[in-house]
Phi, psi and omega in degrees: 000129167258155180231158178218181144264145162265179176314342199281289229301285182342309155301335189286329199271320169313321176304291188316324175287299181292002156221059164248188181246146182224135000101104157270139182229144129271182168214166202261306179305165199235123200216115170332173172267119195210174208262338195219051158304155162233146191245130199254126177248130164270001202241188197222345177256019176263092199258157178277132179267141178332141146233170192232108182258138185245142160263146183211231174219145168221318162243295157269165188310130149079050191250339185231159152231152178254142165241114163265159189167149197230098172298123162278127149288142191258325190215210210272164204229152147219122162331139108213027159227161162186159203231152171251145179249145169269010188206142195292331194061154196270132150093201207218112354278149172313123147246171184103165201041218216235150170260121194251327189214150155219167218212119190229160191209170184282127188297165198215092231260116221221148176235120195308128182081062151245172202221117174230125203249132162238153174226117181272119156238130175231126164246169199219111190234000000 
């Protein structure tokens, strides 16, 4: 037997996700992308920030969500993961709740009070 989602299910599951609420954290470590990833913060002054998640289309209506959000640096940082969370988390740097996606990329080199706006797209096919 094959089982899929359908076209439906797919729009059902983007909804249900943009209208819960999520948390972007980076981090300085650098990691393939995996299944049981962590996103590693060294510094103690980085808190995860709000994201605004959309729903949106890449092959079929409502197949993807996006998550956005604009991180600040207290000092100087070079990027190169960030994870979206379901939970705000506790303590300096946040730990707690769940890292549901993670992103890990060629560092990004920050200087304190620069700004890097992500933008996470998961489509689901």
């Amino acid at each position: 037997m094959v089982s899929r989602v359908q076209n439906a299910g797919l729009a059902r599951i983007t909804s249900l996700l943009a209208a819960a609420s999520w948390w972007l954290q980076w981090g300085t470590g650098s990691a393939a992308a995996a299944a049981a990833n962590v996103v590693t913060t060294t510094t103690t002054t980085e808190a995860r920030v709000s994201a605004t998640p959309a729903q949106g289309t890449t092959t079929v209506t409502n197949d993807k969500i996006t998550f956005t959000g604009t991180v600040t640096a207290a000092g100087t940082r070079a990027i190169t993961e960030v994870g979206v969370f379901d939970a705000v988390g506790s303590g300096s740097p946040p730990t707690g709740g769940n890292m549901d996606v993670y992103g890990d990329f060629t560092a990004i080199n920050l200087a304190s009070g620069d700004s890097i706006a992500f933008t996470v797209n998961v489509t689901f096919s």
